[in-house]
FISEVO-697991 format. One record per residue (C-alpha): x, y, z; residue in three letters. Coordinates in pm, whole numbers, padded with zeros to 5 digits. Example, Ala and Ser with C-alpha at 12.3 -4.5 7.8 and 13.67 -1.06 7.14 Angstrom:
<rec <01230; -00450; 00780>; "ALA">
<rec <01367; -00106; 00714>; "SER">
END
This chain:
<rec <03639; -02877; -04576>; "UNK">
<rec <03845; -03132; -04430>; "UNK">
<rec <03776; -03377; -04728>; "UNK">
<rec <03795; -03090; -04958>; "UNK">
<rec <04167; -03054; -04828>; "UNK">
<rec <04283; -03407; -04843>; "UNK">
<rec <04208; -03444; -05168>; "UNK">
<rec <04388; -03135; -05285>; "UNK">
<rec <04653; -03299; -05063>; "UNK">
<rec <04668; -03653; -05092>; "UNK">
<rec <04457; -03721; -05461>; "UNK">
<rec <04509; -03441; -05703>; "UNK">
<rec <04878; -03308; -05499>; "UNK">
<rec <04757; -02995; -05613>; "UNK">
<rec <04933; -02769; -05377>; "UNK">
<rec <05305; -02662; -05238>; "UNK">
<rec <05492; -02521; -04981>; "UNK">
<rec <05477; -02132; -05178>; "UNK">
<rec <05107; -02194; -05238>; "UNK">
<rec <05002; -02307; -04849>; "UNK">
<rec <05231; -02129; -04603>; "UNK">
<rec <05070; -01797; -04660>; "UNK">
<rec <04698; -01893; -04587>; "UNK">
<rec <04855; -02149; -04275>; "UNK">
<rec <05006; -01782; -04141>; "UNK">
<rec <04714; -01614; -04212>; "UNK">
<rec <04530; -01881; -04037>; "UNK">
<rec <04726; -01912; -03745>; "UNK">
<rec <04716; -01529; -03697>; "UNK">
<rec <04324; -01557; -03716>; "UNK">
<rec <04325; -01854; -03415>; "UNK">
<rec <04591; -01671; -03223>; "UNK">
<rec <04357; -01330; -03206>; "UNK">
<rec <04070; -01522; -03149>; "UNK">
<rec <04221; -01688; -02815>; "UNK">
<rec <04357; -01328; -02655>; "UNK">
<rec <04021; -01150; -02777>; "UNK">
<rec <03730; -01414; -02772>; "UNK">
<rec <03479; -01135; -02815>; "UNK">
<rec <03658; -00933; -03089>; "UNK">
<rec <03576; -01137; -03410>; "UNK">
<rec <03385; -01436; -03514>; "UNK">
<rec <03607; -01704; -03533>; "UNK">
<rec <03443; -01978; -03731>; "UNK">
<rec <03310; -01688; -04050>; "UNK">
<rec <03674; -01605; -04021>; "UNK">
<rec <03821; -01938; -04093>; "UNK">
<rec <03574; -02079; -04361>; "UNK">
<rec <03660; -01727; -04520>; "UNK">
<rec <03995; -01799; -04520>; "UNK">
<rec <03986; -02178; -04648>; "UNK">
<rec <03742; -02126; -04909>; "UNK">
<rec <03962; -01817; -05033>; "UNK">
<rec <04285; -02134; -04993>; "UNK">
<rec <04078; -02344; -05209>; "UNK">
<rec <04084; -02089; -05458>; "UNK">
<rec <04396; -01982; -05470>; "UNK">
<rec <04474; -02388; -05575>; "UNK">
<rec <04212; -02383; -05813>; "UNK">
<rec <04351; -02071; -06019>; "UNK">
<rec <04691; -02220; -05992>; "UNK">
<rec <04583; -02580; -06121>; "UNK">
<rec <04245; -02536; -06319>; "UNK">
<rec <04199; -02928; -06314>; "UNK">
<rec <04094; -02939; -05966>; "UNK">
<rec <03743; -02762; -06075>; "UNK">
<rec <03592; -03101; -06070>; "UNK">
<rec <03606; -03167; -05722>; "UNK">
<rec <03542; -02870; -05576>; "UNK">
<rec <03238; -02814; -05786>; "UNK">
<rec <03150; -03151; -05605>; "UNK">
<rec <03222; -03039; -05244>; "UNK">
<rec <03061; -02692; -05276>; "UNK">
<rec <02680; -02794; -05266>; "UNK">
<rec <02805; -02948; -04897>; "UNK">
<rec <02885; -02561; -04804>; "UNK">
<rec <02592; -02393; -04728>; "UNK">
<rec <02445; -02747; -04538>; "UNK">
<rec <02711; -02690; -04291>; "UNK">
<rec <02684; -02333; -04262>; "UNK">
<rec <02295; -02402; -04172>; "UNK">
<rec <02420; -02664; -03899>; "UNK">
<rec <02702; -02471; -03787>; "UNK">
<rec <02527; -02077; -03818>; "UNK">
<rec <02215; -02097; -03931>; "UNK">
<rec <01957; -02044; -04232>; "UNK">
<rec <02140; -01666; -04266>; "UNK">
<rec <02514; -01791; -04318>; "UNK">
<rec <02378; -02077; -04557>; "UNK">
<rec <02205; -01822; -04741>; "UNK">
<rec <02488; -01621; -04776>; "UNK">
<rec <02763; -01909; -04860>; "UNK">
<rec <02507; -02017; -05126>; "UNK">
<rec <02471; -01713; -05301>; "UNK">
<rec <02888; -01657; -05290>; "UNK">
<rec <02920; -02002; -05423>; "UNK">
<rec <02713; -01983; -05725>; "UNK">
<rec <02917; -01665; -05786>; "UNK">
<rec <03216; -01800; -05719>; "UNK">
<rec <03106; -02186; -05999>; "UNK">
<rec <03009; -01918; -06204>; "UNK">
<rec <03318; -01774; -06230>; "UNK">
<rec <03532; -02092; -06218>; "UNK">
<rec <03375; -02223; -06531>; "UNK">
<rec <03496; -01903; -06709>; "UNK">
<rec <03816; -01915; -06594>; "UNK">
<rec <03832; -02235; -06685>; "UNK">
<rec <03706; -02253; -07024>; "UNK">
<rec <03973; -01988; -07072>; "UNK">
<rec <04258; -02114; -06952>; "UNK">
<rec <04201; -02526; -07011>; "UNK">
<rec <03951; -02488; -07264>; "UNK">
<rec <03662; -02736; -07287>; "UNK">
<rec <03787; -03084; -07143>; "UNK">
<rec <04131; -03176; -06945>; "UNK">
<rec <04212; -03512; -06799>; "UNK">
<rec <04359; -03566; -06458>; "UNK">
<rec <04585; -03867; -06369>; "UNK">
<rec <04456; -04054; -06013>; "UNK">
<rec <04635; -04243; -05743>; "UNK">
<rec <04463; -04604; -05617>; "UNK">
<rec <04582; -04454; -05245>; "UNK">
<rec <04467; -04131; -05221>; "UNK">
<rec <04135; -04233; -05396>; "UNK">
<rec <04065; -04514; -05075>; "UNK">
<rec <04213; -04230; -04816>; "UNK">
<rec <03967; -03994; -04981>; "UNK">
<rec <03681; -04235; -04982>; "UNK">
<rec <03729; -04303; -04617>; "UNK">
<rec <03743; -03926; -04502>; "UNK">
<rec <03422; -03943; -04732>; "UNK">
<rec <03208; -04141; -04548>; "UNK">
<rec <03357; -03999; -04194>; "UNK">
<rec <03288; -03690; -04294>; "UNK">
<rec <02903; -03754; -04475>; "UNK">
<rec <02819; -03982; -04139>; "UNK">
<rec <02950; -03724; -03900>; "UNK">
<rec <02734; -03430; -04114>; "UNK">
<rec <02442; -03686; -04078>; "UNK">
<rec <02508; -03735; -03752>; "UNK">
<rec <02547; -03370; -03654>; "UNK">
<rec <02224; -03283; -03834>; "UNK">
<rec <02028; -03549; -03658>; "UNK">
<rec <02145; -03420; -03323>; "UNK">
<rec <02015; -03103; -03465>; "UNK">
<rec <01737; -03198; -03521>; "UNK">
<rec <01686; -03426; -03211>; "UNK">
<rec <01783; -03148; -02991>; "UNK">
<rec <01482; -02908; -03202>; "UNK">
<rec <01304; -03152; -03162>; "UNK">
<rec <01351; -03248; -02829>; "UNK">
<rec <01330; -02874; -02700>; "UNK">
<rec <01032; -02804; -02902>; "UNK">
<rec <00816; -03087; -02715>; "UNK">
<rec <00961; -02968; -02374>; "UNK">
<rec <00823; -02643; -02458>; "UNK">
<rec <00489; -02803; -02573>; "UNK">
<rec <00483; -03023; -02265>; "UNK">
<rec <00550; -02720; -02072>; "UNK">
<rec <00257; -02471; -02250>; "UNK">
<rec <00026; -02777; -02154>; "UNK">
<rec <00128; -02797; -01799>; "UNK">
<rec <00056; -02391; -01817>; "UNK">
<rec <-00236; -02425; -01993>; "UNK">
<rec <-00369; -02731; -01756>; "UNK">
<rec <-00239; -02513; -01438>; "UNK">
<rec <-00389; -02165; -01592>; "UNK">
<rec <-00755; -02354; -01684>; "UNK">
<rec <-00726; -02534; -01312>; "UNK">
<rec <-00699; -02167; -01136>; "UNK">
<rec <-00964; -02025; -01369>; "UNK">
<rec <-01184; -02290; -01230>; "UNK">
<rec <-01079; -02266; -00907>; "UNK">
<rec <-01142; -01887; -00922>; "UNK">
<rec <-01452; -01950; -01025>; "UNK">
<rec <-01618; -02145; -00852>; "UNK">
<rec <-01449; -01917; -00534>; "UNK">
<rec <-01676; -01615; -00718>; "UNK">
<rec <-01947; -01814; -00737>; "UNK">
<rec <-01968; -01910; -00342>; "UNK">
<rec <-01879; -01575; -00281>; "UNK">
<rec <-02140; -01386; -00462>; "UNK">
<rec <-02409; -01639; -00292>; "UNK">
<rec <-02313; -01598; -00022>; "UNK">
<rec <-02366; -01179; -00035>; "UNK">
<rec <-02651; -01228; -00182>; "UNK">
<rec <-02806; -01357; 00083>; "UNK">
<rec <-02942; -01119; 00292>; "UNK">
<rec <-03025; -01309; 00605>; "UNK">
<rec <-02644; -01381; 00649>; "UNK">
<rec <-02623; -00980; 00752>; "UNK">
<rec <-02969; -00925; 00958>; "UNK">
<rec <-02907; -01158; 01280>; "UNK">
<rec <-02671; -01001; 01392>; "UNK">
<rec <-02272; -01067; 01419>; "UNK">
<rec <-02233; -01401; 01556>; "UNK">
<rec <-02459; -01535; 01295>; "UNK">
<rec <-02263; -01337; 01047>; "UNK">
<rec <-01975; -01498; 01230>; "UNK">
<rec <-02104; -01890; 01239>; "UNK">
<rec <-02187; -01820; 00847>; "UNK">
<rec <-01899; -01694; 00718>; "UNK">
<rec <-01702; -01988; 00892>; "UNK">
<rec <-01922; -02266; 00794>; "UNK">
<rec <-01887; -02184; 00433>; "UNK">
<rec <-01495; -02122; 00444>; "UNK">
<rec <-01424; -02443; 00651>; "UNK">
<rec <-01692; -02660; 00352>; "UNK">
<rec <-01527; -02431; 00052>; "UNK">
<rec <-01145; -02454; 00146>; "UNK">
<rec <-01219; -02824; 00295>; "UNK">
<rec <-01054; -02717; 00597>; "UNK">
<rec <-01110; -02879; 00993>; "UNK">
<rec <-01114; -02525; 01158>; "UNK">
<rec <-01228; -02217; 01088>; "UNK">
<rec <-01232; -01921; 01349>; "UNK">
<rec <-01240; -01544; 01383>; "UNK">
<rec <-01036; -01347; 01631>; "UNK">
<rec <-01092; -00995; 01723>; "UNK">
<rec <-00801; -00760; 01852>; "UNK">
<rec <-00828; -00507; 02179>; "UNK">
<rec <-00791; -00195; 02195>; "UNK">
<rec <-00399; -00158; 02228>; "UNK">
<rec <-00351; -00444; 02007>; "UNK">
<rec <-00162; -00686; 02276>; "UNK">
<rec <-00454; -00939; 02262>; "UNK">
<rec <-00645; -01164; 02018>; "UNK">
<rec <-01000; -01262; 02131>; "UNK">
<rec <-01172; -01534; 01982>; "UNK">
<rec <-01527; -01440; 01889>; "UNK">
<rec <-01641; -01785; 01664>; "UNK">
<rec <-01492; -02122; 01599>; "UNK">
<rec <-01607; -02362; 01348>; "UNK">
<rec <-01535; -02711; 01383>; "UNK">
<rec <-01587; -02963; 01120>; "UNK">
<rec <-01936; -02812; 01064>; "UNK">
<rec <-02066; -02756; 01415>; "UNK">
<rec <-02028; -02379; 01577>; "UNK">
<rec <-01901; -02274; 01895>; "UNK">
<rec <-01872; -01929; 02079>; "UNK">
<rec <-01581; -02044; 02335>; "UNK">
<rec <-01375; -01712; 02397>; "UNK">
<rec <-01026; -01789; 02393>; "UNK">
<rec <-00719; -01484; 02419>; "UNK">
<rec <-00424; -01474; 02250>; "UNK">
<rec <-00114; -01200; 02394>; "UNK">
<rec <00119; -01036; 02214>; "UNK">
<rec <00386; -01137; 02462>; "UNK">
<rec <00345; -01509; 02417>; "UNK">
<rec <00372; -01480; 02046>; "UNK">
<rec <00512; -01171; 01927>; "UNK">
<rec <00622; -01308; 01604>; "UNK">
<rec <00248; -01389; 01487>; "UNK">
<rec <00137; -01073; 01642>; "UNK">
<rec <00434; -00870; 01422>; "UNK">
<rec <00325; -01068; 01068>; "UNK">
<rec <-00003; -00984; 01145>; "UNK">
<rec <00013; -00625; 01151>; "UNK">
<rec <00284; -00619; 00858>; "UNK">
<rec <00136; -00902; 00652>; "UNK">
<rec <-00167; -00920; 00398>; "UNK">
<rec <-00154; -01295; 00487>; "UNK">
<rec <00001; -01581; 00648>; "UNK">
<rec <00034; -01911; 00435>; "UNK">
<rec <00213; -02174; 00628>; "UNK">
<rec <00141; -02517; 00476>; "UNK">
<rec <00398; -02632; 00747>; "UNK">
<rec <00237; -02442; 01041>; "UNK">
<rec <00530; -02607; 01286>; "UNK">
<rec <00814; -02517; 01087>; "UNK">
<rec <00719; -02151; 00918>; "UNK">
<rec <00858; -01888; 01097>; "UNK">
<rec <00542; -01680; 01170>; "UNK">
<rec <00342; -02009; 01344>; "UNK">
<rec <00583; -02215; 01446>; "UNK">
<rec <00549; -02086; 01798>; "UNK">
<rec <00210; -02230; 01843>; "UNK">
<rec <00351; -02577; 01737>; "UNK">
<rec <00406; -02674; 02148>; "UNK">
<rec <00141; -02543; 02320>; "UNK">
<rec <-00156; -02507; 02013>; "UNK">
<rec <-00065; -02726; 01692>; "UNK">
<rec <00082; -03040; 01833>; "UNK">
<rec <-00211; -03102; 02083>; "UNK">
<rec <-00474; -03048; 01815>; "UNK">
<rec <-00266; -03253; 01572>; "UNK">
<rec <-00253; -02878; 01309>; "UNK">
<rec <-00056; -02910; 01059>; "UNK">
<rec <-00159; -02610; 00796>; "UNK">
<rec <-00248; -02254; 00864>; "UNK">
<rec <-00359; -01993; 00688>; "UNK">
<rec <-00461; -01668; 00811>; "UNK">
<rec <-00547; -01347; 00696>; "UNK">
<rec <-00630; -01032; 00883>; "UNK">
<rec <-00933; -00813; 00872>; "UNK">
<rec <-00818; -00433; 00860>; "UNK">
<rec <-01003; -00125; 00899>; "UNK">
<rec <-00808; 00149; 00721>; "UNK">
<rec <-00542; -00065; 00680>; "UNK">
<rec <-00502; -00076; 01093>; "UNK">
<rec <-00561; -00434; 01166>; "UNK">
<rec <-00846; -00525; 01406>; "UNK">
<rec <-00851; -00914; 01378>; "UNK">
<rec <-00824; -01220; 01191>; "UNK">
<rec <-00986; -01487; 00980>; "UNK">
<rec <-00810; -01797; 01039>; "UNK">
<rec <-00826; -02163; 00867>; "UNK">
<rec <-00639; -02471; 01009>; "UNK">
<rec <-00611; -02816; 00906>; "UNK">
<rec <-00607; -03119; 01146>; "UNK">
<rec <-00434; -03458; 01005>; "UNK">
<rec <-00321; -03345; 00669>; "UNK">
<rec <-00063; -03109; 00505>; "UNK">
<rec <-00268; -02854; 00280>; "UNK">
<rec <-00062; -02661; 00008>; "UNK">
<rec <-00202; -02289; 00027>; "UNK">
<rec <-00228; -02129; -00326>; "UNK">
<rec <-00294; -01753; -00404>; "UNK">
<rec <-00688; -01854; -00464>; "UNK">
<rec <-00724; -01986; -00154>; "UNK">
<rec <-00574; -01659; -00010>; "UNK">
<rec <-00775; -01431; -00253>; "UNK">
<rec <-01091; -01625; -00097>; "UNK">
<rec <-01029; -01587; 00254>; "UNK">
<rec <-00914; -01253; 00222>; "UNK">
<rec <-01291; -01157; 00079>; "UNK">
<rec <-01468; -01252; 00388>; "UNK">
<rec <-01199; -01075; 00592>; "UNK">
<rec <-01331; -00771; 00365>; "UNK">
<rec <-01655; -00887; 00493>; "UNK">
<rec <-01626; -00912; 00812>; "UNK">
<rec <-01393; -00529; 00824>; "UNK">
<rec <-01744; -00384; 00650>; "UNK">
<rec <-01927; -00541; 00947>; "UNK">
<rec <-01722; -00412; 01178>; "UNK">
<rec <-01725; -00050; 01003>; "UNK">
<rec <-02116; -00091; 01011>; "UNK">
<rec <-02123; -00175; 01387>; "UNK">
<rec <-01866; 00138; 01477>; "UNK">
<rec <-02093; 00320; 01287>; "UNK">
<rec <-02398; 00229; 01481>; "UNK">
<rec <-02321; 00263; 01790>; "UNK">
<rec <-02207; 00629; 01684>; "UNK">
<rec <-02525; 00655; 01548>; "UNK">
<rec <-02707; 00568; 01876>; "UNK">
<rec <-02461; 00730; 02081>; "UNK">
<rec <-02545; 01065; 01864>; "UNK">
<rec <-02924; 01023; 01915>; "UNK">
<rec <-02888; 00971; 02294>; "UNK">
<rec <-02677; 01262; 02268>; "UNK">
<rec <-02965; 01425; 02082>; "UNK">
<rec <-03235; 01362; 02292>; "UNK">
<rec <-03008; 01455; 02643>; "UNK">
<rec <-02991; 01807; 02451>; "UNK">
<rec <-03357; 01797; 02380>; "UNK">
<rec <-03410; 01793; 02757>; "UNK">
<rec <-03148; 02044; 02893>; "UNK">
<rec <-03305; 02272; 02600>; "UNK">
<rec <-03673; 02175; 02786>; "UNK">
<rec <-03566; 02241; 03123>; "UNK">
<rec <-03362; 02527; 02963>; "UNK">
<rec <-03674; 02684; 02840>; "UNK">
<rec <-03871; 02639; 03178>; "UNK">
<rec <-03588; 02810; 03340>; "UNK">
<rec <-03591; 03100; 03114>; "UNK">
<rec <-03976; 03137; 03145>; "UNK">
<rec <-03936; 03112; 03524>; "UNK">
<rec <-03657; 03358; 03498>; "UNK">
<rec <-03884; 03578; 03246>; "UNK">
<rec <-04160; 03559; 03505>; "UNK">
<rec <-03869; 03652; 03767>; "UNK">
<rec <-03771; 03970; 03588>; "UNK">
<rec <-04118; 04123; 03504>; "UNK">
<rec <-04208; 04067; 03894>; "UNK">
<rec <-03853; 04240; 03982>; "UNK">
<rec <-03903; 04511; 03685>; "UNK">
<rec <-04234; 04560; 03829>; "UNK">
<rec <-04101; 04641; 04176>; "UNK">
<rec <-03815; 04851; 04091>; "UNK">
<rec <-04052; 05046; 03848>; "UNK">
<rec <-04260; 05107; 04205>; "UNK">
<rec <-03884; 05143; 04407>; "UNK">
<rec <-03823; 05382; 04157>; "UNK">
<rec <-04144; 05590; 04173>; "UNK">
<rec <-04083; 05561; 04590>; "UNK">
<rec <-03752; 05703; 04511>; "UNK">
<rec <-03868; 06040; 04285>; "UNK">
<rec <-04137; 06110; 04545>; "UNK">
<rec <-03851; 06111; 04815>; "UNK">
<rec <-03638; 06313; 04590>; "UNK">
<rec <-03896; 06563; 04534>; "UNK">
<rec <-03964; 06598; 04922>; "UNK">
<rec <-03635; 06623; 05025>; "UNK">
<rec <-03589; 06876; 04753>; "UNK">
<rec <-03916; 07135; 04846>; "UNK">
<rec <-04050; 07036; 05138>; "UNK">
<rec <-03718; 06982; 05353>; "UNK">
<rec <-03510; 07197; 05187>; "UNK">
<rec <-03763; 07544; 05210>; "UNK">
<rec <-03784; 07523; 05568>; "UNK">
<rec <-03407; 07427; 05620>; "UNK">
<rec <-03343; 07715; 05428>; "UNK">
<rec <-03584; 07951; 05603>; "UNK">
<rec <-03404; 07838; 05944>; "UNK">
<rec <-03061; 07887; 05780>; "UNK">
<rec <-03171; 08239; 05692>; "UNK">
<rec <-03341; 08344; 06025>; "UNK">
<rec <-03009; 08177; 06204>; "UNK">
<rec <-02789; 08424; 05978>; "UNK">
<rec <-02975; 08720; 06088>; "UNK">
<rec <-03001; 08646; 06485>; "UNK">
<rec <-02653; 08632; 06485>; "UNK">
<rec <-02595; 08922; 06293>; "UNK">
<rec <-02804; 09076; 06627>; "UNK">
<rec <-02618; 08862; 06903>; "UNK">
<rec <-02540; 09059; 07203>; "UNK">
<rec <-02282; 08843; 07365>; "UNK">
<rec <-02023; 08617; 07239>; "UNK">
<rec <-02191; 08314; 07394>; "UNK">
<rec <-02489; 08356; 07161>; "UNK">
<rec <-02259; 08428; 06875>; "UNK">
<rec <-02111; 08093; 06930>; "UNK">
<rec <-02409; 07939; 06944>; "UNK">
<rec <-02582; 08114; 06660>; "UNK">
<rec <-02281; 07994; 06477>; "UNK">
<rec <-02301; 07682; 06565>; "UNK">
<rec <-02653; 07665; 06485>; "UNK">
<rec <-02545; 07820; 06103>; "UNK">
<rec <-02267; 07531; 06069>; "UNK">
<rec <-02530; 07210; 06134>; "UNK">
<rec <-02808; 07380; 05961>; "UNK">
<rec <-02556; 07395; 05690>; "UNK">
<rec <-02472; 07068; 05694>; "UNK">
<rec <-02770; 06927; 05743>; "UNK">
<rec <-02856; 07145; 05408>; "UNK">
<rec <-02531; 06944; 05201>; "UNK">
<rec <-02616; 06640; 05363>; "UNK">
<rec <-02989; 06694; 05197>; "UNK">
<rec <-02861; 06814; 04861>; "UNK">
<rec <-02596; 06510; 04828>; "UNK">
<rec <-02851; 06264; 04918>; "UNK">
<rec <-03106; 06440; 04611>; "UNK">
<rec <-02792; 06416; 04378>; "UNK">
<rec <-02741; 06047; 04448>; "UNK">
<rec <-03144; 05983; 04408>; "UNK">
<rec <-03160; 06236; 04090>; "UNK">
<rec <-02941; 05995; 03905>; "UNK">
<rec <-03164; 05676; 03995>; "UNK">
<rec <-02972; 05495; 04193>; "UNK">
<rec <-03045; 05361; 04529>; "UNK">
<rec <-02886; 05512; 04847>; "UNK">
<rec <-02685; 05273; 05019>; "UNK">
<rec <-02448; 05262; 05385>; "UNK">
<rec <-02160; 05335; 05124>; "UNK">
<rec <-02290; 05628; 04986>; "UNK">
<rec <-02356; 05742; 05330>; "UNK">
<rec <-02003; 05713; 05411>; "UNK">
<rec <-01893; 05897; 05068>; "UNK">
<rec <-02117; 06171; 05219>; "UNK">
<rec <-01975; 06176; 05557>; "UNK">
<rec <-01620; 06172; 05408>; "UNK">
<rec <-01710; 06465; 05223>; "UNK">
<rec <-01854; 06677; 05516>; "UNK">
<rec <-01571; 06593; 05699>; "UNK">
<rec <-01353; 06669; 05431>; "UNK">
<rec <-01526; 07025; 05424>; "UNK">
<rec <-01516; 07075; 05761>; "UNK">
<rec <-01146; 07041; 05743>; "UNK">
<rec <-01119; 07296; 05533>; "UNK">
<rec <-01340; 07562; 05713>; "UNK">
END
């Protein structure tokens, strides 16, 4: 555009002041909106808009300039595809065929089939110059272009290939994880010796498969304030040294641990849940990498599997975490299985305490039985005792106790003096209550039950009671 417009300007002085100013205005407007409202309009459509509609206007004022820009147009749509893209060009090509298609009718028209222009040594070099600035800045753009594709298109290869090499690294990595895994279940003398064997095998093949110095599984109490060591591995050799850990000497490792699926500190002295081991622990023994991961039960933990590296820095990766974090699942199964034997053992002692109290239950209740019929059989014979008694007392003692009542009645209808009446009465009144005393002691035995000293006194109360009354 800028050579297009020095040689309507300088070569062919094909425009004026009239001709110009309007489109300059109309330009100017464009920039000035374009600087207060950036986001409003798209500046650079605007402005080739509004030259090629300039270049134009010229050529329908002086037809003779059709030459040149039917030279400069093919140059159009390249910079729109530098500048916008293959959409713009597109478009700019298809409005500048229009727009040759309709200059060479308007020309034939109004200049008919030739014309002759009249050109200026000056302008010709000027325009020659701006020529090859303009075609070697164009080239120049479009190889930066083009070096830039280019240039970001093998960044993004090298990068897929970096991806690619990192993705196929893990899926061997993964793999060959599986793979000592799933020997390592299938063997099934790794789960019948017992725990510490379970213990010894799971850290001999961690400390070989991670190519760590120190492998070793900790075990929690029961509040959760102290770690016991149960197993340590040491560059392939096994020991059972019990060593405890308490919460109040390192209550950030104790807090990760119960809030944490993992710990993976490369830099075990510096990380913030190890580094207060780094006096007392991982300077001594020269640690420099730790990675632990606890075993949980219902997701409450109840220890942890821990690796550590003597010498050398070890970058942890998610593998190595998915890896350990299976034989923590191991070892949580184990420890399920183990609370679930000693229930079991607990419920058959519990079993077979029951089966004796019901033994000893049963000999009781035959002794008892045997207790019972012997009782039974001796109230049955109390019992009997008891009717014969109640059937003396109530025809043999009572006949004659009534025959002495009667005879007592009728010698003292006959008394002479008042001494004998007294006594005759007196006679009457025991004989009487001899005769209640007889008949309340029948009642009590007619209904079965045994006399007793307070059924005597109910009795005595009651002849008193009667007495009173006389």
């Amino acid at each position: 555009m800028a050579l297009l417009l020095a040689e309507i300007f300088l070569d062919l002085r094909a425009t004026s002041v009239a001709l110009l100013l309007p489109f300059l205005l109309i330009l100017y407007t464009t920039i000035v909106f374009a600087v207060k409202w950036p986001d409003s309009m798209p500046i650079k459509y605007v402005f080739m808009a509004i030259l090629f509609a300039m270049i134009e206007a010229h050529f329908i004022e002086q037809p003779e300039i059709f030459h040149m820009i039917i030279f400069w147009f093919p140059f159009v749509p390249l910079i729109a595809l530098i500048i916008s893209g293959p959409k713009s060009s597109l478009v700019w090509l298809a409005a500048l065929i229009f727009t040759s298609i309709f200059n060479s009718y308007y020309l034939l028209n109004e200049v008919g089939r030739s014309y002759t222009i009249e050109l200026f040594n000056f302008p010709i070099l000027a325009s020659g110059i701006i020529f090859t600035i303009a075609i070697s800045l164009n080239s120049y753009i479009l190889y930066y272009q083009l070096a830039k594709a280019y240039s970001t298109t093998d960044a993004k290869n090298r990068e897929l290939e970096e991806i690619k090499e990192e993705t196929n690294r893990k899926r061997f990595l993964l793999e060959s994880y599986i793979r000592v895994f799933l020997n390592f279940s299938k063997n099934e003398a790794n789960f019948n010796q017992g725990t510490m064997h379970l213990y010894e095998q799971i850290c001999l093949v961690t400390s070989k498969t991670l190519k760590v110095n120190r492998v070793s599984i900790w075990m929690f109490d029961e509040k959760k304030d102290v770690l016991i060591r149960k197993f340590l591995c040491l560059e392939g050799s096994g020991s059972d040294e019990i060593i405890r850990l308490e919460r109040k000497d390192y209550p950030q490792y104790f807090e990760s641990l119960t809030n944490n699926s993992f710990i993976m500190a490369s830099n075990a002295r510096e990380h913030r849940d190890t580094k207060e081991f780094t006096e007392s622990y991982l300077e001594p023994l020269n640690i420099h990498s730790m990675l632990d991961c606890p075993i949980t039960v219902n997701l409450d933990p109840v220890g942890v599997i821990c690796c550590e590296n003597q010498g050398d820095i070890i970058h942890w990766n998610l593998e190595d975490t998915l890896f350990l974090q299976s034989f923590a699942d191991f070892i949580s199964m184990n420890y399920k299985n183990e609370r679930i034997e000693e229930l079991m053992q607990a419920l058959k002692l519990s079993n077979k305490e029951l089966k004796e109290k019901n033994k000893e239950i049963e000999v009781m209740n035959a002794a008892l039985d045997s207790t019972v019929q012997k009782r039974t059989k001796a109230l049955k014979t109390q019992n009997a005792q008891i009717s014969e008694y109640s059937f003396i007392n109530s025809h043999l003692l009572r006949a004659p106790l009534t025959r002495i009542l009667g005879i007592s009645n009728h010698l003292a209808e006959e008394a002479e003096t008042s001494k004998e009446t007294e006594l005759f009465k007196a006679l009457i009144e025991s004989t009487s209550e001899l005769d209640l005393v007889i008949r309340q002691i029948n009642d009590v035995l007619y209904n079965g039950n045994g006399l007793t000293r307070e059924d005597l006194e109910v009795i005595q109360k009651d002849i008193e009671s009667k007495k009173n009354k006389a």
